[in-house]
C-alpha positions in Angstrom: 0.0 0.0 0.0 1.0 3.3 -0.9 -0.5 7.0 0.2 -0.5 9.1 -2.4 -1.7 13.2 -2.8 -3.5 15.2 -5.5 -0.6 17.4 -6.6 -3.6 20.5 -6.8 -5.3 20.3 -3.7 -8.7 22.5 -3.3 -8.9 23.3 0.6 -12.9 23.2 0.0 -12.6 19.4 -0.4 -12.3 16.6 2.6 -9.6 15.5 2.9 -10.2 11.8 2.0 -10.8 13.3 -1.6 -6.8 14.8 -2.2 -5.0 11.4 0.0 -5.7 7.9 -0.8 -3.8 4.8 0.5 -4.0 3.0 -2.4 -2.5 -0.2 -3.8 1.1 0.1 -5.5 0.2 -0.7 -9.1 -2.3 1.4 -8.5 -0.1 4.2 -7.1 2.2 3.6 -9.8 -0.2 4.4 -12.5 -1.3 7.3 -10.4 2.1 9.0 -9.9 2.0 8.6 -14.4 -0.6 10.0 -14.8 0.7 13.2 -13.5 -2.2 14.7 -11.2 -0.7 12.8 -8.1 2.4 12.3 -5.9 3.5 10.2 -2.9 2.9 11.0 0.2 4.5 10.2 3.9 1.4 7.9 5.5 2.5 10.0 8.2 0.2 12.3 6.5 -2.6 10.0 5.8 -2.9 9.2 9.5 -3.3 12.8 11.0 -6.2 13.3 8.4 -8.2 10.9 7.8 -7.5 7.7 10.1 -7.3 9.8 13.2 -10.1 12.6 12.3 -12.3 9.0 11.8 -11.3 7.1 14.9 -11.8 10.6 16.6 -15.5 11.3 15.6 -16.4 7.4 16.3 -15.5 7.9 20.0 -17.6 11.3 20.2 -20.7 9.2 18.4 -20.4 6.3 21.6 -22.2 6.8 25.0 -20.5 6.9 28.0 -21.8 4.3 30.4 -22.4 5.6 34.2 -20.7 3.6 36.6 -22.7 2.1 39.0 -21.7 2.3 42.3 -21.1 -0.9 44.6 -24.4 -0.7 47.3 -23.1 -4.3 48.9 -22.5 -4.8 52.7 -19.2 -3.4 53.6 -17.3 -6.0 55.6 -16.1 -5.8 59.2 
């Protein structure tokens, strides 16, 4: 797997739309084509893989703790 970047990148976009991890022959005609370039996955991660895992723990409900009503002992 490779991460590559659009080479013009419109800041209007998501980012998911301008950095792709993508498969090396894919990558490969990518980078040929002319309109992309590699990137460090470095890159990839602060974007889109964090920004995800980020907004999935925001969605999730806290559970209360309960607390313990037993007998204490003596």
């Amino acid at each position: 797997m490779k991460t590559i970047m659009k080479i013009e990148v419109d800041e209007d976009f998501p980012a998911s739309s301008y950095i792709r991890r993508v498969k090396d022959d894919e990558a490969v005609s990518y980078i040929n084509e002319g309109e992309w370039k590699y990137a460090p996955k470095a890159l990839w991660k602060e974007k889109i893989r964090d920004i995800n895992k980020d907004t999935k723990k925001e969605e999730t409900t806290s559970k209360s703790k309960k607390k313990n009503k037993g007998k204490k002992k003596i």
